[in-house]
C-alpha positions as a LaTeX table, in Angstrom:
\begin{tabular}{lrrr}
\hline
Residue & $x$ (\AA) & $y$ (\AA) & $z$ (\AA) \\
\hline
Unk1 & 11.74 & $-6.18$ & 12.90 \\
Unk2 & 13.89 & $-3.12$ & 11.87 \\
Unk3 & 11.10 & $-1.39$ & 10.32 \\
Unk4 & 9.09 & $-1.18$ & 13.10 \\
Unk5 & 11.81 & 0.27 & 15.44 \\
Unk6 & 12.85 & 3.12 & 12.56 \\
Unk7 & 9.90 & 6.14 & 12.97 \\
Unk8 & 12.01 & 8.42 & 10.66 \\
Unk9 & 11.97 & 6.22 & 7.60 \\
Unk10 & 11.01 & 8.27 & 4.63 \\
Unk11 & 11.15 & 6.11 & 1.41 \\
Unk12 & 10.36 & 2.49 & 1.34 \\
Unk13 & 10.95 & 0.74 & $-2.27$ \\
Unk14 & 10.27 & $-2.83$ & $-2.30$ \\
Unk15 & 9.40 & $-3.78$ & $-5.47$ \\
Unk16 & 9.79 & $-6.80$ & $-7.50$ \\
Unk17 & 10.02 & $-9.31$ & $-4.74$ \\
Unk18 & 7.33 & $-11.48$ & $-4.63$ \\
Unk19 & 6.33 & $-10.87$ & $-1.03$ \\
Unk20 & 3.20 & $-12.04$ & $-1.13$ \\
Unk21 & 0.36 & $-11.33$ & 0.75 \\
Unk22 & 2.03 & $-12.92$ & 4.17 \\
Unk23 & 5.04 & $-11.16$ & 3.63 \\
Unk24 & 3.42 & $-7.70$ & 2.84 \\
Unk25 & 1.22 & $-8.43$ & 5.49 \\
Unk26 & 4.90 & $-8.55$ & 7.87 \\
Unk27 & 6.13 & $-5.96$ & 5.82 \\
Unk28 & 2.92 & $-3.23$ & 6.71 \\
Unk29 & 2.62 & $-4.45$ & 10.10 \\
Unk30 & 6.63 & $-3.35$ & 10.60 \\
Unk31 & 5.25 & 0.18 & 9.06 \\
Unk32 & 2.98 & 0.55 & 12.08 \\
Unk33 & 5.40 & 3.73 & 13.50 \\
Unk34 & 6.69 & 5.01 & 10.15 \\
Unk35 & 3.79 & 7.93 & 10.07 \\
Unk36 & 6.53 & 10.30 & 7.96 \\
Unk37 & 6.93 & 8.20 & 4.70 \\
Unk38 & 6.64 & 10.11 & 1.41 \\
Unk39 & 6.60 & 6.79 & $-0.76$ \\
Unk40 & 5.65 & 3.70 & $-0.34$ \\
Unk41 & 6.62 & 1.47 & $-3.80$ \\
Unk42 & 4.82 & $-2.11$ & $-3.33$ \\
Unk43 & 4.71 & $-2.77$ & $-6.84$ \\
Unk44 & 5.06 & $-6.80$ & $-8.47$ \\
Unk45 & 5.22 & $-8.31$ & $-5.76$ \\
Unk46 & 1.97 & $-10.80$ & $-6.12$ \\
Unk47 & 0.27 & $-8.84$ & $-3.19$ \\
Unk48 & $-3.52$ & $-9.98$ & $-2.76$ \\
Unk49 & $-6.37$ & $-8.44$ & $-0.86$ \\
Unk50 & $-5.86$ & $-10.77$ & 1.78 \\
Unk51 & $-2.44$ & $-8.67$ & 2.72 \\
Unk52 & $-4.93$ & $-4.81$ & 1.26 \\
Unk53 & $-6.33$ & $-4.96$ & 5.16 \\
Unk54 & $-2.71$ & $-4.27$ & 6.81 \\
Unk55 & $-1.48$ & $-2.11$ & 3.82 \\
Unk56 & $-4.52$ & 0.20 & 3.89 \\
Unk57 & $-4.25$ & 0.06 & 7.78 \\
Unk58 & $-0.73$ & 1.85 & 7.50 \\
Unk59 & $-1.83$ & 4.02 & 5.37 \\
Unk60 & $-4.46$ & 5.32 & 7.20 \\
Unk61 & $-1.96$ & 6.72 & 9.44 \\
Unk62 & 0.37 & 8.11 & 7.07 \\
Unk63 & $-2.12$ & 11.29 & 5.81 \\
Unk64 & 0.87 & 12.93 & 4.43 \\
Unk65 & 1.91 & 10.11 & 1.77 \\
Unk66 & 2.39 & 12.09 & $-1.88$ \\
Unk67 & 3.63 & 8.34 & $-3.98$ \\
Unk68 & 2.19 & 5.18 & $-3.55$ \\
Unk69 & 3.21 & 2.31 & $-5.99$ \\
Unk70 & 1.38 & $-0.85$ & $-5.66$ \\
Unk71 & 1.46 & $-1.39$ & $-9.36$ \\
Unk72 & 1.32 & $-5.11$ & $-11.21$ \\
Unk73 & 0.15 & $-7.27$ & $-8.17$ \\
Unk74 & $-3.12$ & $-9.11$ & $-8.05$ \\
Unk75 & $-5.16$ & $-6.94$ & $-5.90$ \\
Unk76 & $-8.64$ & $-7.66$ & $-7.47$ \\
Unk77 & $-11.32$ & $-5.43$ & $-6.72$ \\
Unk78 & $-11.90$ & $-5.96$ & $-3.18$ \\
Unk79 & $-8.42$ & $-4.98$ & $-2.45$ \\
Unk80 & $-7.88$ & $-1.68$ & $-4.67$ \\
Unk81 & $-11.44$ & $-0.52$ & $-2.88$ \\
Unk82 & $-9.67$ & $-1.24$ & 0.76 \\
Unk83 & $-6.19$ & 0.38 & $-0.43$ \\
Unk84 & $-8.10$ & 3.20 & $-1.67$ \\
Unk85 & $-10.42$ & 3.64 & 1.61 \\
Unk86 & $-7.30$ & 3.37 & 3.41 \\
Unk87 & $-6.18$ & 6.52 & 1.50 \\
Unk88 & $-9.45$ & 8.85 & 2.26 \\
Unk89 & $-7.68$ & 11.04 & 4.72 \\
Unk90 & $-4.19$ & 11.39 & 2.49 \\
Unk91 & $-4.25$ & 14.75 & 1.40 \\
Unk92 & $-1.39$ & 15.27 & 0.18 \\
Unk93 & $-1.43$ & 11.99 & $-2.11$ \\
Unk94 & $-0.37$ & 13.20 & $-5.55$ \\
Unk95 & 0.35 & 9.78 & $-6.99$ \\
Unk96 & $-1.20$ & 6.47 & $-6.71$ \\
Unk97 & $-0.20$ & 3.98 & $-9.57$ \\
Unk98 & $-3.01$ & 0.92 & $-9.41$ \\
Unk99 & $-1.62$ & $-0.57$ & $-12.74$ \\
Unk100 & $-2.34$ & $-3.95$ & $-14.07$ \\
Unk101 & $-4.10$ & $-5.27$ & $-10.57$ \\
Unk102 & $-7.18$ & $-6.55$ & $-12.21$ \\
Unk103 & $-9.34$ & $-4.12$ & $-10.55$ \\
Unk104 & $-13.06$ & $-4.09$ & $-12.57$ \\
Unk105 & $-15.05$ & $-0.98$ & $-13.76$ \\
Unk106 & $-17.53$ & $-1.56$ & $-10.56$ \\
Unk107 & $-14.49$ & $-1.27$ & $-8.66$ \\
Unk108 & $-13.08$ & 2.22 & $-10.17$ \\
Unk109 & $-16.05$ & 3.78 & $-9.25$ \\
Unk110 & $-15.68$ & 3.52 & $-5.73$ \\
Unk111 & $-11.84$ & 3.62 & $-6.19$ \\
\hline
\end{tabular}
């Protein structure tokens, strides 16, 4: 895949495709090498916490991520706690946008 093969990518907006979680899940695992990103905008794309596993994986190796988008999918729960653990070490991470994923009050607390 391109993605994988281009380490200097900086800005990734893929909203509004309806990748689903299989085609996140490509879409993160081509993000393995891409450690200098600055956003990352996932948003409506019908993204489950089946595909929060990979996405939090790549962003546990991108520390220096200010914007992530993953706004209006269907993360649940489950998924916006994985996402967010993914995020623990990202200190520069001025904004995450979490909107409309069904994510419970239980959840925010450990988000």
């Amino acid at each position: 895949a391109v993605l994988s093969h281009n380490i200097n990518l900086q800005e990734l907006y893929i909203a509004n495709n309806n990748l689903q979680a299989a085609g996140a899940i490509k879409i993160a695992n081509g993000l393995e090498n891409a450690s200098n990103l600055t956003v990352i905008d996932f948003s409506n794309n019908n993204i489950n916490e089946e595909a929060a596993v990979d996405i939090a994986a790549i962003l546990s190796h991108n520390i220096n991520l200010p914007w992530l988008y993953i706004a209006d999918n269907n993360l649940q729960a489950a998924g916006a706690i994985t996402i967010a653990k993914g995020l623990e070490n990202a200190s520069n991470l001025t904004v995450i946008d979490f909107f409309n994923n069904n994510i419970s009050e239980e959840a925010a607390v450990d988000i």
